[in-house]
C-alpha positions in Angstrom: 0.0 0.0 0.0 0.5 3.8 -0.4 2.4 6.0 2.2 0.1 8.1 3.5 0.8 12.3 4.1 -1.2 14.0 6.6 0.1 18.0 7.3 4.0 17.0 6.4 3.8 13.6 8.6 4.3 10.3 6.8 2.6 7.1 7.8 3.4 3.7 6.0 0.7 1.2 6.4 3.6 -1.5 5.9 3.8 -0.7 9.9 1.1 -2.2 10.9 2.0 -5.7 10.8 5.2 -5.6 12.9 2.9 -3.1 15.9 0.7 -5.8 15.7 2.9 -8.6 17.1 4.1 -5.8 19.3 0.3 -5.2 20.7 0.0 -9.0 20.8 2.5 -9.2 23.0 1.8 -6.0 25.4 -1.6 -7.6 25.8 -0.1 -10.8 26.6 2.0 -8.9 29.5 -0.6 -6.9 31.1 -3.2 -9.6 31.4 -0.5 -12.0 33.1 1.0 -9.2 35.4 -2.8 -8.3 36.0 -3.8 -11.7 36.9 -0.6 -12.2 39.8 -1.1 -9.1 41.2 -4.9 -10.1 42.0 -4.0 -12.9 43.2 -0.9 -12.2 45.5 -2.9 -8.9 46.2 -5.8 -10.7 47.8 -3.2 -12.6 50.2 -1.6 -9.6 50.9 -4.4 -7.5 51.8 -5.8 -10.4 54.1 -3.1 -10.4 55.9 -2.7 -6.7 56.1 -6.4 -6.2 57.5 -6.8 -9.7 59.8 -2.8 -11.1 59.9 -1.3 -10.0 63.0 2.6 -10.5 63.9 5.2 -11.7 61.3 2.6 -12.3 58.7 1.2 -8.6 59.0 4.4 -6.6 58.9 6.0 -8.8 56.5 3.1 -8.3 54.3 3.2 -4.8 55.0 6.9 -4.3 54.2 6.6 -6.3 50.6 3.5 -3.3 50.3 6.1 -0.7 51.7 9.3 -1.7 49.2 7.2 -2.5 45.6 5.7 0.8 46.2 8.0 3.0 47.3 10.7 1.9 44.5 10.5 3.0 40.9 9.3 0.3 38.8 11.9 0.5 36.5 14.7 0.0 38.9 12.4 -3.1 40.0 12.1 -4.6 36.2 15.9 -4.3 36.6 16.6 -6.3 39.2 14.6 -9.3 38.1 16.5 -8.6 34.8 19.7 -8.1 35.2 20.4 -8.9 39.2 18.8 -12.3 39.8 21.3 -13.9 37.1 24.0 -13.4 39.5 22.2 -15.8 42.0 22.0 -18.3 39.2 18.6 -17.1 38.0 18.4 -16.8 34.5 14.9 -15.5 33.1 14.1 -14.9 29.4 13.2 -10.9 29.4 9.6 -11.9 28.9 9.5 -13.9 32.3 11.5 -10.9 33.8 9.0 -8.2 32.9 6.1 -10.4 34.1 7.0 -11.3 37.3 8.4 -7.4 38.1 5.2 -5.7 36.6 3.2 -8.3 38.2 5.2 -8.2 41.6 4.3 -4.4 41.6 1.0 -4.4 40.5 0.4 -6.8 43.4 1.4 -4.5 46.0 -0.9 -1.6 44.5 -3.8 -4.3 44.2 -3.6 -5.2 47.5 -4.3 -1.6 48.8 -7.3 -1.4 46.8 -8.5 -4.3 48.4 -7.6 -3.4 51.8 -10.0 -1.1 51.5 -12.5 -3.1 50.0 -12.5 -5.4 52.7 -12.3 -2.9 55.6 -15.6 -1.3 53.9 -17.6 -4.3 54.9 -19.2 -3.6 58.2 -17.8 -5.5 60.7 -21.2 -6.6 61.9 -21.0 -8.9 59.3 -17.9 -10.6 60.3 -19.8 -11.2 63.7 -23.1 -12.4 62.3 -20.8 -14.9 59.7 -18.9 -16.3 63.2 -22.2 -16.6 65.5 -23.1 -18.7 62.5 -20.5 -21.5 63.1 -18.0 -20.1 60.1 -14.1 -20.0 61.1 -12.8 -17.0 60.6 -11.2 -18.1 57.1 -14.7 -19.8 56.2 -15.9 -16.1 57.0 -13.4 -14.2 54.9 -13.8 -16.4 51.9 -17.6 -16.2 51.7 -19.0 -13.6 53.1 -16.4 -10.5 53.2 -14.5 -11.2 49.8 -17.6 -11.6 47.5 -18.7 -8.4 48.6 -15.3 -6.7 48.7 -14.7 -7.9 44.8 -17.2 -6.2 44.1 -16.9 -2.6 45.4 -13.1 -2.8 44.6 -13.5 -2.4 40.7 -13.9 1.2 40.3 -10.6 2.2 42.1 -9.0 -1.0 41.0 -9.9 -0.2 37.1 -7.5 2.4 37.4 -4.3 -0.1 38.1 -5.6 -2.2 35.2 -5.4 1.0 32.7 -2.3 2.3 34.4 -0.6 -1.3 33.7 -1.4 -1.3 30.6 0.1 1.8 30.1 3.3 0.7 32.3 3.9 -2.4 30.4 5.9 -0.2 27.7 9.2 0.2 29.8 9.8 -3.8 29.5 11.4 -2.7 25.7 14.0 -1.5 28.2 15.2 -5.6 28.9 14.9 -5.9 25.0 10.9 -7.2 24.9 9.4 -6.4 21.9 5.7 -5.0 23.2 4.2 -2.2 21.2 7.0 0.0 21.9 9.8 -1.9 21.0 8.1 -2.6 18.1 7.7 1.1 17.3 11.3 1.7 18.6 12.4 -0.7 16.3 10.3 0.8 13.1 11.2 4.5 14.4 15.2 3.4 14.3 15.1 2.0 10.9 13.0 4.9 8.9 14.0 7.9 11.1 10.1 8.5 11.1 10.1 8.8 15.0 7.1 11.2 15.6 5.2 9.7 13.5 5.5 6.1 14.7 5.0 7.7 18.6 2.1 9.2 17.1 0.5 5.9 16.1 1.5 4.2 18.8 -0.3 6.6 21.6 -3.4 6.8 19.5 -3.6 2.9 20.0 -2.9 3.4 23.8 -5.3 5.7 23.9 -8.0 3.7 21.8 -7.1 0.2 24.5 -7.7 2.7 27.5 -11.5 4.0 26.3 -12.4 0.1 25.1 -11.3 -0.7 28.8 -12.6 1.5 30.5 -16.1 1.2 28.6 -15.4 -2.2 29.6 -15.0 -1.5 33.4 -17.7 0.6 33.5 -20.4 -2.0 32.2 -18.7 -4.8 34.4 -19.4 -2.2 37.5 -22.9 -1.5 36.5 -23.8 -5.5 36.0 -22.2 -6.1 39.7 -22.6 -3.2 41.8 -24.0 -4.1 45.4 -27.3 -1.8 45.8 -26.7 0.9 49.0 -22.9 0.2 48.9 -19.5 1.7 46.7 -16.5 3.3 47.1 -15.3 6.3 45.6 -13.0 5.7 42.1 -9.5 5.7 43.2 -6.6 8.0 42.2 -3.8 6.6 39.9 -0.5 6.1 41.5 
């Protein structure tokens, strides 16, 4: 196909190909690092609001370090430091397990709160009931605290998808090492940016559509929690 000209700026549709794999792959990233931070969040924010001794302020210093250190610095670590232990990861693994060792720590805030929304009353009626304390915490206080969490947790999803772009720093090719990669070899560097953030921006408006009609389909009549602030 036909280069395209728009005010002076030059787009080649022979682009699209090669961002595609790169999307592909950013997708891949930020649904995995997604899906161990709500996990490992969960645990952590358990044993933030109802772990007491070791398990509370170790859970609270993992919270402390992953958010209190730039990411970046933390991608390099699992990159390039574990290897001197003997732990080789491919870059893939590496920006996985950082992003998603982050993300958890941010996660698990979001559903601190969620969980100390719950009236307590309900932890009471769930124990004069016969349920253990975990019997209580699995079925009565996290189905509700799932469900208020979404609109301040929405914003970690869109903010990790936006985050996922610095693992072209350990040589993954996501969406912006694919347009790195393009931008290096035609010298057409604002113009390949410029494609690339209008496809951020068009994943951020189809999630947060998304998000929005999952929060309408589960929200908990006379309950909710106010929609977060990014980090």
């Amino acid at each position: 196909m036909d280069k395209i000209e728009l005010g002076g700026l030059v787009f080649d549709p022979a682009w699209l190909p090669k961002l595609g794999q790169g999307l592909v792959v950013t997708l891949e990233i930020t649904g995995l690092c997604i899906a161990l931070g709500i996990v490992l969040g969960l645990i952590l924010a358990v044993l933030r609001v109802y772990g007491r001794g070791p398990l509370y302020w170790l859970s609270s210093l993992y919270v402390q370090f992953f958010r209190g250190t730039p990411l970046l610095v933390q991608l390099l670590m699992v990159y390039y430091g574990l290897p001197s232990w003997g732990i080789v990861l491919s870059p893939f693994v590496s920006g996985v397990i950082a992003l998603g060792l982050n993300t958890a720590a941010y996660q698990a805030e979001y559903f601190r709160g969620a969980i100390q929304s719950i009236p307590r009353g309900q932890m009471l009626a769930a124990r004069s009931m016969g349920m253990t304390r975990a019997q209580a915490i699995r079925y009565v206080i996290l189905p509700q605290a799932l469900r208020l969490v979404i609109p301040p947790w929405s914003n970690e999803l869109i903010l990790m998808l936006k985050y996922s772009s610095i693992v072209y720093m350990v040589t993954v090719i996501d969406l912006m090492g694919a347009a790195r990669t393009i931008a290096a070899r035609t010298f057409r560097y604002f113009e390949v940016f410029i494609l690339v953030a209008l496809i951020y921006l068009a994943l951020v408006f189809l999630l947060s559509w998304l998000l929005r009609r999952l929060e309408e389909r589960v929200r908990v009549p006379g309950l909710g929690m106010e929609r977060g602030a990014p980090h």
